[in-house]
C-alpha atoms as one frame of an Amber mdcrd trajectory, in Angstrom:
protein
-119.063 216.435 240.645-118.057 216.135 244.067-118.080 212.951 246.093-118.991
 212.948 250.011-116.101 210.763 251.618-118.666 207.558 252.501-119.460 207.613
 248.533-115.573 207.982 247.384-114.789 205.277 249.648-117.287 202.868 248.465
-116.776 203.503 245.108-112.937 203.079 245.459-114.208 199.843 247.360-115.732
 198.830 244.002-112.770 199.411 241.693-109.945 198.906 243.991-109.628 194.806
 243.406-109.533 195.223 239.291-107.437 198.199 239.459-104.630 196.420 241.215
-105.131 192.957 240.083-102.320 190.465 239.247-101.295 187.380 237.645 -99.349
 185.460 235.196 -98.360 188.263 233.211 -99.568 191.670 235.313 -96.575 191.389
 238.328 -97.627 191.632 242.331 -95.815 194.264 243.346 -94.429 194.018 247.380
 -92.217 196.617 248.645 -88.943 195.381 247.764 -89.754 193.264 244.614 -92.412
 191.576 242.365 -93.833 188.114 241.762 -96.834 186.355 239.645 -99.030 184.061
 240.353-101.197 181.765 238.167-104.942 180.740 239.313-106.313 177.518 238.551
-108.305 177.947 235.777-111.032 175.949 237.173-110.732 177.559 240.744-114.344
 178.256 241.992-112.896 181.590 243.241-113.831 180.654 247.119-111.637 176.814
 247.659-108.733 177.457 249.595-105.896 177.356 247.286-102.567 175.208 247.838
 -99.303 177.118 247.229 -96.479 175.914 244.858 -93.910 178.616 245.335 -91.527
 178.160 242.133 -87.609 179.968 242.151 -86.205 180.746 238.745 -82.179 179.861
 238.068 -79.578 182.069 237.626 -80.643 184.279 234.531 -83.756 183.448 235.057
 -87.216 185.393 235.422 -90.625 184.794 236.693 -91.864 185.806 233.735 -90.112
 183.037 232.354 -91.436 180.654 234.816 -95.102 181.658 233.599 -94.092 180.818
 229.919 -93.334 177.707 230.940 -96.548 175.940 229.725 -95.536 172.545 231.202
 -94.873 173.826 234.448 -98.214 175.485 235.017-100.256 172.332 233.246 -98.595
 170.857 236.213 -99.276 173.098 238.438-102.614 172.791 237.758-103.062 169.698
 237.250-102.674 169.534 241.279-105.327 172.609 242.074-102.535 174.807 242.991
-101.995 178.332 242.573 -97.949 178.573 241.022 -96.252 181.863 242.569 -93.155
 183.164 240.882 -90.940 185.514 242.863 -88.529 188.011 240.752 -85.098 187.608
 241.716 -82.638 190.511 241.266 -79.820 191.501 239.633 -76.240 190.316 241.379
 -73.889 190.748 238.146 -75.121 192.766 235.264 -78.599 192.042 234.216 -78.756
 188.351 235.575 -80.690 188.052 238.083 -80.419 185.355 241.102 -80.858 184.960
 245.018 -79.069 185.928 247.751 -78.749 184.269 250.937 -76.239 183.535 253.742
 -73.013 182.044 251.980 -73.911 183.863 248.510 -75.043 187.138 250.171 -74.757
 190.144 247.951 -75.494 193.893 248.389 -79.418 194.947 248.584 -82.144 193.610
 249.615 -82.538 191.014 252.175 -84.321 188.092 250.383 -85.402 185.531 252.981
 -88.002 188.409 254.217 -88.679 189.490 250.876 -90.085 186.343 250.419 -92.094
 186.502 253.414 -93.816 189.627 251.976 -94.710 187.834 249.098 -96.587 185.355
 250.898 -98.638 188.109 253.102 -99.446 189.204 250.123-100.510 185.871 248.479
-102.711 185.406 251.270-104.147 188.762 250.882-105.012 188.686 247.663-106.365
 184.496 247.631-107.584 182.165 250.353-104.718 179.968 250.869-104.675 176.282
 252.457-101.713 177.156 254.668-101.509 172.900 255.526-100.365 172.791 251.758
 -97.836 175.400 250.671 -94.208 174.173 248.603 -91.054 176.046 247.943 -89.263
 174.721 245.014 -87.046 175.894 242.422 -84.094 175.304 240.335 -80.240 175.306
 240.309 -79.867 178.410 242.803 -83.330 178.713 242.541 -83.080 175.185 244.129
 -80.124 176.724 246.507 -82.715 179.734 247.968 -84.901 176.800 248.525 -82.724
 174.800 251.006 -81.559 178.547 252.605 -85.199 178.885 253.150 -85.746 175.491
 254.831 -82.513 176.464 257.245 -83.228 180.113 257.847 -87.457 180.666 258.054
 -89.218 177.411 257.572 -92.187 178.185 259.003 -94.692 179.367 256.600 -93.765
 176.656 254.212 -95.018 172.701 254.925 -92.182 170.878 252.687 -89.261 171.899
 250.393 -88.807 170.047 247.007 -85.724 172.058 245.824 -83.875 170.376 242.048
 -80.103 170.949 241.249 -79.388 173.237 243.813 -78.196 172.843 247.380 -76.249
 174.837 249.900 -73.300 176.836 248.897 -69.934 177.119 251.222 -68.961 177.409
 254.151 -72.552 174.906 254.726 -73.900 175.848 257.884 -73.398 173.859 260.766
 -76.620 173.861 262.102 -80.208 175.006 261.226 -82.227 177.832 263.312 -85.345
 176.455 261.674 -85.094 173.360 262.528 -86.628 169.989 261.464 -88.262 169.869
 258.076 -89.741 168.120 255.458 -87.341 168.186 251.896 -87.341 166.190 249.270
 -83.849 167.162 246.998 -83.298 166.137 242.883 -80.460 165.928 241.422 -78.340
 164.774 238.129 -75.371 162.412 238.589 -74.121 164.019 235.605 -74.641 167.538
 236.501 -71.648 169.546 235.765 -73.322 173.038 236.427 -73.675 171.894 239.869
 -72.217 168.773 240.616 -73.117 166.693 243.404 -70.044 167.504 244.949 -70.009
 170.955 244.227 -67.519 173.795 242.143 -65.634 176.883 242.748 -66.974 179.829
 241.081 -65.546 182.864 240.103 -61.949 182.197 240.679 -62.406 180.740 244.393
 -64.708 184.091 245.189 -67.775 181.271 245.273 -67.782 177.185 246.053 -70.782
 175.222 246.246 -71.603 172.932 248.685 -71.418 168.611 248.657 -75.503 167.563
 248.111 -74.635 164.210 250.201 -73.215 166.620 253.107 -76.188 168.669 253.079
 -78.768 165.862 253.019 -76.477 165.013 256.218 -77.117 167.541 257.743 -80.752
 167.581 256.903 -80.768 164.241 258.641 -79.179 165.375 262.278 -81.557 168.224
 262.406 -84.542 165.883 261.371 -83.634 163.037 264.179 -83.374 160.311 261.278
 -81.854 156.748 260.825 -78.092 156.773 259.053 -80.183 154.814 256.218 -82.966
 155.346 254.335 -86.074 152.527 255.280 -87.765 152.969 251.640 -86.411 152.824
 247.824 -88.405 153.112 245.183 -87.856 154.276 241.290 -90.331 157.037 240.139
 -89.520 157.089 236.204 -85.834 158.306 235.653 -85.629 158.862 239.715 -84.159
 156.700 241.858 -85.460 157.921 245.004 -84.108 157.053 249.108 -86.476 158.181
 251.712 -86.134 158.796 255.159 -89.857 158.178 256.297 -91.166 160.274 259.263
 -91.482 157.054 261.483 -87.967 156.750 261.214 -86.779 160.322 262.317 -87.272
 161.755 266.095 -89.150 165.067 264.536 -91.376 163.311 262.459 -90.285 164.704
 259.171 -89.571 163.044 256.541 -86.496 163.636 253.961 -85.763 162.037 250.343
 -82.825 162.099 248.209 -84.368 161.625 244.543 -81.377 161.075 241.707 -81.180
 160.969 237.785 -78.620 159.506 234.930 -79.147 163.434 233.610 -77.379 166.590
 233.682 -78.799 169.733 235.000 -82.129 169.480 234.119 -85.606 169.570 235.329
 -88.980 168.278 234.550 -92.080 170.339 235.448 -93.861 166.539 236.602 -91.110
 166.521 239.299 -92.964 169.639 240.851 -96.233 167.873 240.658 -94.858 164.344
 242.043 -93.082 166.628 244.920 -96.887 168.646 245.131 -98.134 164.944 245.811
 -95.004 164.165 248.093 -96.138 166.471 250.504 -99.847 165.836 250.420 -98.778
 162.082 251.854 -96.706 163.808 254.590 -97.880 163.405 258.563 -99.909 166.714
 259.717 -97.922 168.686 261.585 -98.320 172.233 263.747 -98.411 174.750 261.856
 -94.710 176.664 262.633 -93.840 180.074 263.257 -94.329 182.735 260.701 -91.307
 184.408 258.860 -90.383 188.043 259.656 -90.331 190.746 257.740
């Protein structure tokens, strides 16, 4: 049977959407990498959908961020749609992040992460006032790179156990943001201070240096104007009436080691919800 090319493309037009469908356990594939993405359940399939952008640890997977059932109840229990990026490999099989001060060879991470977003917005109708990074341990450290490097497709950064590695940069081309940081007092896979890794090859940075820095580049006070406990977090906040850009930053700590709980996500989720509008920023490049 032949097809006339107005038929063949209308019936591709029909099939196309199911043949290269994705999500929680069929990868997106970009052109540099793969992520997955979990739909609310209960999504109506026309709502614009908030973004909680999730980056595994070191040894980590995204298909081992879908497993996580807590995480996506949380998830979900805000309306969002949770995006997993795949990390590659940087020493054997384990894979990780790359990013200035913990580059290694291949490909260039902060815009493959950018392609994953075009393509979440290509394949969903996103609320682009409502879109988080977040992750864990250098999951947590790609998080702050973004919020440095390209902050401008994301509204706030809720990184946990992870900050920059050395040398810290000294300034930010992104500029002001939103962040809200966790982190373990007793964390000795990254301390608050920071190790050496790797026999002196790798060091990673001070969290209270960072935050810092966070806070000259945001305009803010030298202290924080709110306290408040949230469970096991003793949280400082920087409020957006008390820094020039009208950001706001919070420092969020724990008795614990290095450690995460998926409600953290959803509290930060609701964190940013509460934050002042703001312009929406430049886009990152590919």
């Amino acid at each position: 049977m032949r097809l006339i090319p107005g038929a063949l493309a209308a019936l591709l037009a029909l099939v196309a959407p199911d043949a290269f469908a994705c999500d929680a356990q069929i990868p997106c594939a970009v052109a540099d990498g793969v992520y997955y993405a979990r739909v609310p359940p209960r999504w109506d399939g026309q709502a614009r959908l908030p973004v909680v952008m999730f980056f595994h640890g070191y040894s980590g997977s995204a298909e081992g961020v879908m497993a996580d059932a807590t995480l996506a109840d949380a998830v979900e229990g805000v309306g969002a749609i949770l995006v997993a990026p795949q990390g590659r490999a940087e020493n054997g099989s384990a894979l990780s992040w790359s990013f200035p001060s913990k580059a290694f060879p291949g490909r260039d991470d902060i815009a493959f992460v950018g392609r994953v977003l075009d393509d979440v917005e290509r394949r969903w109708p996103v609320d682009q006032t409502r879109v988080l990074a977040t992750g864990f341990s250098v999951g947590g450290s790609m998080v702050w790179s973004l919020a440095c490097q390209t902050p401008g497709r994301f509204t706030a950064f809720a990184p946990v156990a992870g900050a920059f590695w050395m040398p810290e940069p000294e300034s930010c081309p992104g500029g002001p943001v939103s962040l809200r940081h966790v982190h373990g007092l007793a964390d000795r896979t990254v301390p608050m201070a920071g190790r050496v890794l790797r026999g002196g090859a790798l060091q990673q940075g001070d969290v209270l240096r960072g935050m810092a820095l966070w806070r000259s580049i945001d305009g803010c006070v030298a202290e924080p104007d709110q306290e408040a406990q949230r469970g096991a977090l003793a949280c400082r906040t920087w409020s957006a009436s008390h820094c020039a850009s009208g950001r706001e930053l919070t420092l969020c700590l724990h008795a614990g080691e290095h450690e995460i709980e998926a409600g953290w996500v959803a509290d930060a989720f609701r964190w940013m919800e509460s934050l002042p509008a703001r312009p929406k920023g430049a886009a990152l490049k590919p």
